[in-house]
TORKOL-4160 file (C-alpha; in steps of 0.2 Angstrom, whole numbers, padded with zeros to 4 digits, m for minus):
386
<pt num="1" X="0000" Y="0000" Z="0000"/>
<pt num="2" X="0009" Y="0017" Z="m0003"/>
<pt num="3" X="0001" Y="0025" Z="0011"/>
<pt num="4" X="0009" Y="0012" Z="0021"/>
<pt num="5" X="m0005" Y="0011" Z="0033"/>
<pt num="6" X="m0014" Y="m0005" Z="0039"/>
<pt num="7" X="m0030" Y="m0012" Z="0028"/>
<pt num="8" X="m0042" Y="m0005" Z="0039"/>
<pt num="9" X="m0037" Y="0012" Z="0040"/>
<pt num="10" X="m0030" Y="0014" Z="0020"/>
<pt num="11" X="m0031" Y="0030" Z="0010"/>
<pt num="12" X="m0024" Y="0024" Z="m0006"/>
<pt num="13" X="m0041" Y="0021" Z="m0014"/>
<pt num="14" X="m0043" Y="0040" Z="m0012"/>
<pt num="15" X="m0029" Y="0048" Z="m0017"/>
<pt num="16" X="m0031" Y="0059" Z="m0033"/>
<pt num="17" X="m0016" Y="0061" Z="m0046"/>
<pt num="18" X="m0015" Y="0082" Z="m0048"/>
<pt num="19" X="m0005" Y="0093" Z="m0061"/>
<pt num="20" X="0004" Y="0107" Z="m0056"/>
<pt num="21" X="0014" Y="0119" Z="m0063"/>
<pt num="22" X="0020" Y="0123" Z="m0046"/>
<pt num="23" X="0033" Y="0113" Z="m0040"/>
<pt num="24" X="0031" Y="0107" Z="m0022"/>
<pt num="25" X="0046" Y="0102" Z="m0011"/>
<pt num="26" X="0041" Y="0094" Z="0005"/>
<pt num="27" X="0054" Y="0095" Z="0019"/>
<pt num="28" X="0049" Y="0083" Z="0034"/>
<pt num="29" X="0058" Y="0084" Z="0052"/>
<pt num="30" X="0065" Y="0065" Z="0053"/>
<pt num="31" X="0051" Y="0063" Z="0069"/>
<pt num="32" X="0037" Y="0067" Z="0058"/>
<pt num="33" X="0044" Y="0055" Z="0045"/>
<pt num="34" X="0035" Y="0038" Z="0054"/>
<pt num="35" X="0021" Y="0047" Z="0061"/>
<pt num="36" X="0008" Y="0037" Z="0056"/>
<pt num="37" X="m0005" Y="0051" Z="0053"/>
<pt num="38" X="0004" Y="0065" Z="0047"/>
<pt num="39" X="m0001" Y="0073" Z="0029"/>
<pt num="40" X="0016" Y="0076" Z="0018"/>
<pt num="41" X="0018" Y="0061" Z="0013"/>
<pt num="42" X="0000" Y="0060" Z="0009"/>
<pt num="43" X="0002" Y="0077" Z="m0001"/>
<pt num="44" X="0017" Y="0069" Z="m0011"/>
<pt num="45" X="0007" Y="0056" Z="m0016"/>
<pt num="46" X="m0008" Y="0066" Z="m0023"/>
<pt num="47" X="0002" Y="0078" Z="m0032"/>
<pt num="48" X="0013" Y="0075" Z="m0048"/>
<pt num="49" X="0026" Y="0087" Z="m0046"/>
<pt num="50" X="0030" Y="0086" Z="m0028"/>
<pt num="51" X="0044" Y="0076" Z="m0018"/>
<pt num="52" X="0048" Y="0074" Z="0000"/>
<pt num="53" X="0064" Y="0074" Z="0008"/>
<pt num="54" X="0067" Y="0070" Z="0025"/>
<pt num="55" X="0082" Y="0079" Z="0039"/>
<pt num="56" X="0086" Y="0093" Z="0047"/>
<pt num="57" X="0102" Y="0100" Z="0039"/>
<pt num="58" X="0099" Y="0107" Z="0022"/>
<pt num="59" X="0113" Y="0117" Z="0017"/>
<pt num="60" X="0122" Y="0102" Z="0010"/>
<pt num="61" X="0107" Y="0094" Z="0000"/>
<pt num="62" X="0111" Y="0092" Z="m0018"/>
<pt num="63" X="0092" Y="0089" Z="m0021"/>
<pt num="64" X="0088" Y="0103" Z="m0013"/>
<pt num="65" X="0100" Y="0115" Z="m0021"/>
<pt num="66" X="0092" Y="0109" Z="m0037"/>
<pt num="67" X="0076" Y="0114" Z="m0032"/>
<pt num="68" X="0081" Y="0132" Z="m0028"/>
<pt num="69" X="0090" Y="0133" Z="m0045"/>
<pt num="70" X="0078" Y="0132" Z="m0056"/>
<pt num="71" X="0077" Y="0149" Z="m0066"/>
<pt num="72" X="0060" Y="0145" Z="m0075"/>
<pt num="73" X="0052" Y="0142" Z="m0057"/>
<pt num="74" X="0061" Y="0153" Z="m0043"/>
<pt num="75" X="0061" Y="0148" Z="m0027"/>
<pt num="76" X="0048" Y="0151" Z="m0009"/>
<pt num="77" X="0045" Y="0146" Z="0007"/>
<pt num="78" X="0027" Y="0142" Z="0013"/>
<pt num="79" X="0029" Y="0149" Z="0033"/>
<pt num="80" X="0023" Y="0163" Z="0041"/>
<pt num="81" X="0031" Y="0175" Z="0052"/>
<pt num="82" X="0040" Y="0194" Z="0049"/>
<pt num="83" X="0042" Y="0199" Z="0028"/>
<pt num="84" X="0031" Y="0182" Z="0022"/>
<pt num="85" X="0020" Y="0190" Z="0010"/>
<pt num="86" X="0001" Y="0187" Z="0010"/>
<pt num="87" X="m0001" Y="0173" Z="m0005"/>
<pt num="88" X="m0020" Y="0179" Z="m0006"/>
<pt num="89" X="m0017" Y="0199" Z="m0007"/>
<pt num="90" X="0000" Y="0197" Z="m0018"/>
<pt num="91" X="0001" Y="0180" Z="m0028"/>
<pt num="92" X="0015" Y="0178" Z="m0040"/>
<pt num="93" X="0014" Y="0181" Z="m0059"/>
<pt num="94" X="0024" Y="0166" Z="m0065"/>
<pt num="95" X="0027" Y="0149" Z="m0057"/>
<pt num="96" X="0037" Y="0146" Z="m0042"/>
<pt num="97" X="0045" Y="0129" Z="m0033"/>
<pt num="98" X="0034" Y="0130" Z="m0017"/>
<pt num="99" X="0047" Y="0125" Z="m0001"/>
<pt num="100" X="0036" Y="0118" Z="0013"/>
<pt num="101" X="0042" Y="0112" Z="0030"/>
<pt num="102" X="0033" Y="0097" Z="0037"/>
<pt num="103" X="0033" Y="0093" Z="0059"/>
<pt num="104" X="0026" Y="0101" Z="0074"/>
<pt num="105" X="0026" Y="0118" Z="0072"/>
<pt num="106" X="0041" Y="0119" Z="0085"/>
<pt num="107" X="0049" Y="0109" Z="0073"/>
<pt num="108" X="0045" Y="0117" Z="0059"/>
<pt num="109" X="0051" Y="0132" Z="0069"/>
<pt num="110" X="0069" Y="0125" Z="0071"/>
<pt num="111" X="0068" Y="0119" Z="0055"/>
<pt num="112" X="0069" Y="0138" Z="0047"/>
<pt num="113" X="0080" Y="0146" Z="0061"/>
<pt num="114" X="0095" Y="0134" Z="0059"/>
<pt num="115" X="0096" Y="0132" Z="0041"/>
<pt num="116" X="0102" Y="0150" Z="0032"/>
<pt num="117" X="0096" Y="0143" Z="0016"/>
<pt num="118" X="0078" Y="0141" Z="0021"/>
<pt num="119" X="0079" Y="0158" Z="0031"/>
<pt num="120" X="0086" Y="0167" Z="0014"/>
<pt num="121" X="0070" Y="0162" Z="0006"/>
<pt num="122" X="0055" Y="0174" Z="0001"/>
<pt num="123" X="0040" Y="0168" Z="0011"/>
<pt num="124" X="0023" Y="0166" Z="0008"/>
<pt num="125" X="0007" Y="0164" Z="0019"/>
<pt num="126" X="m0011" Y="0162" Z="0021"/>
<pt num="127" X="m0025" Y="0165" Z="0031"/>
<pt num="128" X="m0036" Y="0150" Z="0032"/>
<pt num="129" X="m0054" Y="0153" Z="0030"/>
<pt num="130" X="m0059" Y="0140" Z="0042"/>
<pt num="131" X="m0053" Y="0129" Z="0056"/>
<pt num="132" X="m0044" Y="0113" Z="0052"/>
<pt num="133" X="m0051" Y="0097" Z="0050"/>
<pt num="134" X="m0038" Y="0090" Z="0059"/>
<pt num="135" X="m0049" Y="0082" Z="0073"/>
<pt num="136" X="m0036" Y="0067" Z="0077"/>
<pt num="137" X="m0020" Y="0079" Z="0080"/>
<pt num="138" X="m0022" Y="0095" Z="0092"/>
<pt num="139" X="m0016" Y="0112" Z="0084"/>
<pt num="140" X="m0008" Y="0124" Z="0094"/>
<pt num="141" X="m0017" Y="0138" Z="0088"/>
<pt num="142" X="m0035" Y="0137" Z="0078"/>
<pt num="143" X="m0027" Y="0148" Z="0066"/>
<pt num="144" X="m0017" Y="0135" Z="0062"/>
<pt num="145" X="m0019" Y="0119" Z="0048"/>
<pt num="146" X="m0012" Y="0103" Z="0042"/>
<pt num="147" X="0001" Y="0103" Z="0029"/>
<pt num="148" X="m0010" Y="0095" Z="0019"/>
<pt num="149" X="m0023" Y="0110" Z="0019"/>
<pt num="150" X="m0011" Y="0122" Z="0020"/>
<pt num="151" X="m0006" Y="0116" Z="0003"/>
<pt num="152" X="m0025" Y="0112" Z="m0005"/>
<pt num="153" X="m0026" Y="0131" Z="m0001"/>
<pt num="154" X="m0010" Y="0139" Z="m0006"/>
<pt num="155" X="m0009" Y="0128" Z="m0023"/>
<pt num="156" X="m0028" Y="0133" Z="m0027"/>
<pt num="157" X="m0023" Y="0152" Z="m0023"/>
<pt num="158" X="m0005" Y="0150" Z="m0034"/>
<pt num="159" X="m0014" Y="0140" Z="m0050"/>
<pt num="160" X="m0032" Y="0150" Z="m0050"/>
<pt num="161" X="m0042" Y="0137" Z="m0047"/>
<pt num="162" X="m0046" Y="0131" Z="m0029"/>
<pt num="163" X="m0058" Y="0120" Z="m0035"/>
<pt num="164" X="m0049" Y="0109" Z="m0041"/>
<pt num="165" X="m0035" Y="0108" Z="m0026"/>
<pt num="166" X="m0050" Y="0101" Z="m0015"/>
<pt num="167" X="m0047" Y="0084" Z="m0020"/>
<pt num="168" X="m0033" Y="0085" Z="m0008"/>
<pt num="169" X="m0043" Y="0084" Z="0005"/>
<pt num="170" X="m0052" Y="0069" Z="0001"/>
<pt num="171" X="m0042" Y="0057" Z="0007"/>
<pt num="172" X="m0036" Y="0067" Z="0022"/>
<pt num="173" X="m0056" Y="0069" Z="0028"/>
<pt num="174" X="m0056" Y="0047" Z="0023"/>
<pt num="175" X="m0041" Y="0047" Z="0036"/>
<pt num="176" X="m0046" Y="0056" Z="0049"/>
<pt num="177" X="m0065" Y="0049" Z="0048"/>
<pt num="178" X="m0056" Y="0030" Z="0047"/>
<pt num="179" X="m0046" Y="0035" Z="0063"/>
<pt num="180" X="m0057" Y="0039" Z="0071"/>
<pt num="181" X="m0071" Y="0026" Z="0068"/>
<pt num="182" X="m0053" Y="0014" Z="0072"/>
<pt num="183" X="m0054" Y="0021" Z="0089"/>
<pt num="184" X="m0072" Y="0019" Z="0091"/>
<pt num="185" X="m0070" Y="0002" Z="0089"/>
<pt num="186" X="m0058" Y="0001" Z="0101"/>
<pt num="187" X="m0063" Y="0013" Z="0116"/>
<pt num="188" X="m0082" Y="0012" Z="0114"/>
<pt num="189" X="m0094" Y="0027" Z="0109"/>
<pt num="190" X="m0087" Y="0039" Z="0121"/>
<pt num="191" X="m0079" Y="0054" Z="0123"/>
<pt num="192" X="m0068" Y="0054" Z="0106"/>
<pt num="193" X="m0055" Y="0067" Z="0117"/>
<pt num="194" X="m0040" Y="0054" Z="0122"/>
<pt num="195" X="m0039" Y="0052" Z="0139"/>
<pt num="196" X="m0023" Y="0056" Z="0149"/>
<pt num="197" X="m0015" Y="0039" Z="0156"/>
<pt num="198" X="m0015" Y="0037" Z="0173"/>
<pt num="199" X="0003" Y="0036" Z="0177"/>
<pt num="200" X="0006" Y="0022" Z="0188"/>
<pt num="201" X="0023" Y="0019" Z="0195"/>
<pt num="202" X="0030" Y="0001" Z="0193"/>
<pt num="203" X="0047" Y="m0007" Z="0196"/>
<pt num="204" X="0058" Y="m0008" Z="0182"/>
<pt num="205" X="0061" Y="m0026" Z="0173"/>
<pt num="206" X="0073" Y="m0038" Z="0183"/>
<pt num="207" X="0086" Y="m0038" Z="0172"/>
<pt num="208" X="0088" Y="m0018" Z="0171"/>
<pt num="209" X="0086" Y="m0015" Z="0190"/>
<pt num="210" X="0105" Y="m0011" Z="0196"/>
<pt num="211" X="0112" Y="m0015" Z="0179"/>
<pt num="212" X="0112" Y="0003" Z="0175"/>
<pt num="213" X="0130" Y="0006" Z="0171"/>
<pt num="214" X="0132" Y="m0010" Z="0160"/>
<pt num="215" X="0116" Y="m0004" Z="0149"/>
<pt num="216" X="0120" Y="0000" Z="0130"/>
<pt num="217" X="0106" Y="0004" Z="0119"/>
<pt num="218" X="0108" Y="m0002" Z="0100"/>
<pt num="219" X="0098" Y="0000" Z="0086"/>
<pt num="220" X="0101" Y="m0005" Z="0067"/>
<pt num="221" X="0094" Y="m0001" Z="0050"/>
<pt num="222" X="0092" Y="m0013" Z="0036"/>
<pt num="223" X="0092" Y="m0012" Z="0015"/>
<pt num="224" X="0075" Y="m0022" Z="0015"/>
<pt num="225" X="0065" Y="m0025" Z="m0001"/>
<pt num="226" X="0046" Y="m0021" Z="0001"/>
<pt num="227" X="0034" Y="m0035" Z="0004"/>
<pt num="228" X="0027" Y="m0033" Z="m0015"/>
<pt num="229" X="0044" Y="m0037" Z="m0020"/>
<pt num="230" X="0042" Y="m0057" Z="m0015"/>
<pt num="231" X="0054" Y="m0063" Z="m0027"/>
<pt num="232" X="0067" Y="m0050" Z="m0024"/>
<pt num="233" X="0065" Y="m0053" Z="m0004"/>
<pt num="234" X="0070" Y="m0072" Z="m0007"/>
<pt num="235" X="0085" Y="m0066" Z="m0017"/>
<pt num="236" X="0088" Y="m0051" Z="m0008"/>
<pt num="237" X="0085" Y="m0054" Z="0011"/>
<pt num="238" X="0086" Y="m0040" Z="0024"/>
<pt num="239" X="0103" Y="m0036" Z="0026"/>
<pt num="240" X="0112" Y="m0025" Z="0041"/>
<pt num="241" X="0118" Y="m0009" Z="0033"/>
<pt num="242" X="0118" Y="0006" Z="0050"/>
<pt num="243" X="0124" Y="m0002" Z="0068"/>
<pt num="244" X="0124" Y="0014" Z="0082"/>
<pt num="245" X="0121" Y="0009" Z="0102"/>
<pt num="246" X="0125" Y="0021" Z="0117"/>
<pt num="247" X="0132" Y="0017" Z="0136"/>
<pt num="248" X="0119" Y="0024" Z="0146"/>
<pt num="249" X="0130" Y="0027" Z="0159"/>
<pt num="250" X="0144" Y="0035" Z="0149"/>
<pt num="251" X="0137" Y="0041" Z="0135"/>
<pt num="252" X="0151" Y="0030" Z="0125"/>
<pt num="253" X="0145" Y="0029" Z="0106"/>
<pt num="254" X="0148" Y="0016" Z="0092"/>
<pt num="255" X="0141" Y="0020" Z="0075"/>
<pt num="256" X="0147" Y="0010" Z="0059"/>
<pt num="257" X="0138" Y="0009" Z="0039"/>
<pt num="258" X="0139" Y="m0006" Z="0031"/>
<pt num="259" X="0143" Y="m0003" Z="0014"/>
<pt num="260" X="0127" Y="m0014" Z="0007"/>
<pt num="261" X="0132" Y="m0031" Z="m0004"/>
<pt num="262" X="0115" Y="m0032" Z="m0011"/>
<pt num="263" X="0106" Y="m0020" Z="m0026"/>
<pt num="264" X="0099" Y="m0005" Z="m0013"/>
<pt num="265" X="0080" Y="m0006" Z="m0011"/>
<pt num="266" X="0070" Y="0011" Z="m0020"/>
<pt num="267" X="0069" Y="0018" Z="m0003"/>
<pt num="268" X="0081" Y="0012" Z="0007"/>
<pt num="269" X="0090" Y="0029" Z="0006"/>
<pt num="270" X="0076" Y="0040" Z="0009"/>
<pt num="271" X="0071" Y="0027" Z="0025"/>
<pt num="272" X="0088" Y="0026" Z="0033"/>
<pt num="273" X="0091" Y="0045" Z="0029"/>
<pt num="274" X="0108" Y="0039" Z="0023"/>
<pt num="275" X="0113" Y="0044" Z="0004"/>
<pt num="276" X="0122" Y="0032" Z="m0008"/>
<pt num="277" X="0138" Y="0040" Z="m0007"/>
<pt num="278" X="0140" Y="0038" Z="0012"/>
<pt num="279" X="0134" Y="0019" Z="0010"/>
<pt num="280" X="0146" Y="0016" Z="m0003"/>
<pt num="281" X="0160" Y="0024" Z="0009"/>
<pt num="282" X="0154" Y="0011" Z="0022"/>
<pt num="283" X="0164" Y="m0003" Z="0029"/>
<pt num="284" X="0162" Y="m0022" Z="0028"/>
<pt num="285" X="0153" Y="m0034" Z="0039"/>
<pt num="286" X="0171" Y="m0039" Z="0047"/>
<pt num="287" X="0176" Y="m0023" Z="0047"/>
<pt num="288" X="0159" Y="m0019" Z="0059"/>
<pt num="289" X="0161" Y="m0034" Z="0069"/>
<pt num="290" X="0179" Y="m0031" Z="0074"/>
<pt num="291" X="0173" Y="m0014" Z="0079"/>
<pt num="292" X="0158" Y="m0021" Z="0089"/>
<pt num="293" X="0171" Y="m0032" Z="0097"/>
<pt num="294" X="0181" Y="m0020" Z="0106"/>
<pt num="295" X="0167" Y="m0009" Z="0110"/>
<pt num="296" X="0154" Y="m0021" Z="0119"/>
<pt num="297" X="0158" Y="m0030" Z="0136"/>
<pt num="298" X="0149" Y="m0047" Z="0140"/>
<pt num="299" X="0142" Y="m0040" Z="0156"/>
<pt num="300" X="0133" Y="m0026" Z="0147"/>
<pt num="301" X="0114" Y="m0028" Z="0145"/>
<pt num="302" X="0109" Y="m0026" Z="0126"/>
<pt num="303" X="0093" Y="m0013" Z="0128"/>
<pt num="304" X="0083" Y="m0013" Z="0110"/>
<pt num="305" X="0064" Y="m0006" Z="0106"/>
<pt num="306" X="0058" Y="m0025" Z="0096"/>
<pt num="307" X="0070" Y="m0038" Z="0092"/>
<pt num="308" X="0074" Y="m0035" Z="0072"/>
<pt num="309" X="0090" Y="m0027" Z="0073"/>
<pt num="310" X="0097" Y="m0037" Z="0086"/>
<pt num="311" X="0090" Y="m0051" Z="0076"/>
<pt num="312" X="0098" Y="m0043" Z="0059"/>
<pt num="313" X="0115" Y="m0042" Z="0068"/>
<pt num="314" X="0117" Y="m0059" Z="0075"/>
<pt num="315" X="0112" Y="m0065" Z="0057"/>
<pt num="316" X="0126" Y="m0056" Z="0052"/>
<pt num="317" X="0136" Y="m0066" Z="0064"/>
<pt num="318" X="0141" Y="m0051" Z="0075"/>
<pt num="319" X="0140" Y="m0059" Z="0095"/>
<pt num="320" X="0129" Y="m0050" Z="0109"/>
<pt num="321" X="0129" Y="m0052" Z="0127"/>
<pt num="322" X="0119" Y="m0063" Z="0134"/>
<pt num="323" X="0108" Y="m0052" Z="0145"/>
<pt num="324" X="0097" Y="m0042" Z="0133"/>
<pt num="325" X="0080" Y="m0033" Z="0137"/>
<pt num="326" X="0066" Y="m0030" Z="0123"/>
<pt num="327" X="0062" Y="m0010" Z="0127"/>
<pt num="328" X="0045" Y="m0012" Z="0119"/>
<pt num="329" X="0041" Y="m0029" Z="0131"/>
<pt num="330" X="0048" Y="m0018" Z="0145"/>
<pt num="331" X="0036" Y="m0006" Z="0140"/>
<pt num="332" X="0021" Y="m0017" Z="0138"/>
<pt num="333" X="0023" Y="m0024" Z="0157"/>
<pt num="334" X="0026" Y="m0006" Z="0163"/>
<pt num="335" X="0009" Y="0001" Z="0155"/>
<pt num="336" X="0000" Y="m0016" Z="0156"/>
<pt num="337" X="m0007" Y="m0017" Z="0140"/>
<pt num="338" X="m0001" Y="m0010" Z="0122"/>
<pt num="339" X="0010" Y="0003" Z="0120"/>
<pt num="340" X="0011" Y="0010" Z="0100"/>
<pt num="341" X="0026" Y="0014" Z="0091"/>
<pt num="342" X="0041" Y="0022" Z="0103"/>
<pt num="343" X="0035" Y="0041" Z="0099"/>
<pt num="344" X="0019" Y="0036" Z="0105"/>
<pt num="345" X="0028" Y="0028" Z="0123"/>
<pt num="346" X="0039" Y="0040" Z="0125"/>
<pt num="347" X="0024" Y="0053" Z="0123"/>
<pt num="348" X="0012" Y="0042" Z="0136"/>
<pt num="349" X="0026" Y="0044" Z="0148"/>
<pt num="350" X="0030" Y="0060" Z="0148"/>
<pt num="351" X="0049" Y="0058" Z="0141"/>
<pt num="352" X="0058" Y="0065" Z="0126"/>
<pt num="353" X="0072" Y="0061" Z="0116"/>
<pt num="354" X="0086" Y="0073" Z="0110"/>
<pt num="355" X="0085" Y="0077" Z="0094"/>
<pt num="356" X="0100" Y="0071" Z="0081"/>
<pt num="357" X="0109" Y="0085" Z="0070"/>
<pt num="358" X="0107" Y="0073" Z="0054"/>
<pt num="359" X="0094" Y="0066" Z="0046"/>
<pt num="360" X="0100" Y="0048" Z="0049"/>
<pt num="361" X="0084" Y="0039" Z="0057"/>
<pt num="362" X="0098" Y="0025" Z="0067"/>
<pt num="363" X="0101" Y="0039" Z="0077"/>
<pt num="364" X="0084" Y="0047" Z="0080"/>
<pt num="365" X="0079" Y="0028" Z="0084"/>
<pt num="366" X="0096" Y="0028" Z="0095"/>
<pt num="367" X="0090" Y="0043" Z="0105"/>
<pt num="368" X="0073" Y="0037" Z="0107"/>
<pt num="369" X="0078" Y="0021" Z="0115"/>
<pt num="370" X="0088" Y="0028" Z="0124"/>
<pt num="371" X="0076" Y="0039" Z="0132"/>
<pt num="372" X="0064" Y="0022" Z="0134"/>
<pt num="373" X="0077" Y="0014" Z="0145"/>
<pt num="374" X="0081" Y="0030" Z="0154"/>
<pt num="375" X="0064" Y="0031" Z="0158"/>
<pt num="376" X="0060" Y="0012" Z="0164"/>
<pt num="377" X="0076" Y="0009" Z="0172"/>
<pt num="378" X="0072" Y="0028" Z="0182"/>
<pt num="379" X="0090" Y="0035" Z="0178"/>
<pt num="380" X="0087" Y="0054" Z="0180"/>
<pt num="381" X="0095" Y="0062" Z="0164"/>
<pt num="382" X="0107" Y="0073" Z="0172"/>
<pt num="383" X="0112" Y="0058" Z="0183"/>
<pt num="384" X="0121" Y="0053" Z="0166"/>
<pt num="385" X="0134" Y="0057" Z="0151"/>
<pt num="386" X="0122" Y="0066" Z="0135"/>
């Protein structure tokens, strides 16, 4: 499914194929990247000349240079604030590439103010004519909309026909209405505001109670062909190509790319946030081992959120300690029930997780299970090496 959501909740039957003449360059913060119910992706999909790349640091991107470069379509950032230029009042007479940046609007935020090159920009901005139909996601302000709407509304406004751009929304409304029939479901007919978890104080697990100084948190990324691709996954298997763990107690970090021995995946870049030229300058499997080897002790307890990359390393035949705690098992006991992806733990508890100045995702995963295991095994972070 390309909106890569489960069957119950799929948008893909809905999503429209629109013409612009506008060029629309999507630039997500990597924690919005696996947020299951944002909209940029959703936007990419719907429009033809549109493409979504995913970090934080920007002066570096070649595909965004290119972007900026065009001369037949110069270049504007989609963000309010002092100098943006109402897009309403004092549209432009020729097409433009539209910059957009996709997260939280604190993200978004940092976004702009530590990249030069998206501050340079001219900027646009709108006024929405109503509220947003965002009913799954709290705004900050009710000024404030998706990207999503943002973009049905700007794009209508910069072609001269809003009608048209409308059909963006329709599979944003079939989300949002298939979310929250989901939840209906699930919770019964009642208030369809989510209510706060009761925080309940438990022990940690066994295995992490007093074990905090030989914690390491690891996490992996892979070059992994799609499920539709069955023949190429039975030639092709999932292979370990990012390997980055943290000493809790230290802060001690081991991060080593796997230069990749099988044909790379159509998104394997864009998922990992690592580009060809940096896998191509990785190191071999031995090379990684060897490392690993003088980095790990057999006392440490191996913390991971899920078992695949731990799973995906011993394939590879790199050794692990044999005390290792499943995060996401450790989080199951602590809530006593189901706990969503690691955004949606770390949320429910109240943690946060230092953001990574890259866009690679092993180290935003890193950071994030680090802050799982902080949190369960109750190490205060100032107690500890950042």
């Amino acid at each position: 499914m390309r909106c890569r959501r489960p069957e119950r909740v799929c948008y893909c039957k809905h999503l429209p194929a629109i013409e612009t003449k506008t060029r629309v360059v999507l630039l997500q913060h990597p924690r919005e990247r696996d947020m299951a119910i944002g909209t940029a992706r959703m936007a990419s999909l719907c429009l033809t000349n549109a493409e979504i790349h995913v970090g934080t640091r920007w002066e570096a991107s070649k595909e965004l240079a290119a972007a900026l470069s065009d001369p037949t379509r110069p270049p504007a950032l989609l963000y309010p604030g002092e100098g943006a230029i109402d897009v309403s009042e004092h549209p432009p007479d020729q097409p433009i590439t539209l910059i957009v940046v996709d997260g939280t609007w604190s993200q978004a935020k940092k976004l702009v103010r530590e990249n030069p090159v998206l501050k340079a920009l001219p900027r646009y901005a709108f006024k929405a004519k109503s509220p947003s139909e965002y009913r799954i996601r709290k705004e900050p302000d009710v000024a404030y909309v998706s990207t999503i709407e943002a973009l049905a509304y700007v794009l209508g406004v910069l072609e001269g026909d809003e009608e048209r751009f409308q059909a963006l929304l329709v599979p944003f409304r079939a989300m949002v209405d298939a979310q929250i029939d989901c939840a209906r479901q699930h919770r019964g007919e009642g208030s369809r505001h989510a209510k706060k978890p009761v925080k309940v104080k438990r022990p940690p697990p066994a295995l992490l109670e007093g074990r905090v100084n030989d914690m390491v948190c690891v996490t992996g990324e892979a070059n992994a062909w799609p499920y539709t691709c069955r023949d190429l996954i039975d030639k092709f298997p999932d292979e370990l190509i990012h390997w980055v763990a943290v000493r809790v107690a230290t802060g001690e970090r081991f991060d080593f790319i796997v230069r990749p021995s099988n044909p790379l995946a159509p998104r394997t870049t864009s998922y990992v946030g690592l580009s060809e030229e940096t896998l191509a300058r990785g190191g071999t499997m031995d090379e990684l081992h060897a490392r690993w080897g003088e980095f790990v002790r057999e006392t440490d307890v191996v913390c991971s959120w899920g078992r695949y990359a731990t799973a995906l390393f011993a394939e590879s035949g790199g050794h692990l300690p044999k005390d290792r705690t499943d995060l996401r098992q450790a989080a199951r006991f602590h809530v006593r029930g189901k706990v969503g992806t690691i955004e949606e733990f770390l949320e429910r508890i109240g943690a946060s997780a230092r953001t990574p100045t890259d866009s690679a995702r092993g180290h935003l995963r890193l950071e994030q299970t680090l802050a799982v295991a902080r949190s369960l095994a109750r190490v205060e972070t100032d107690d500890v090496a950042k």
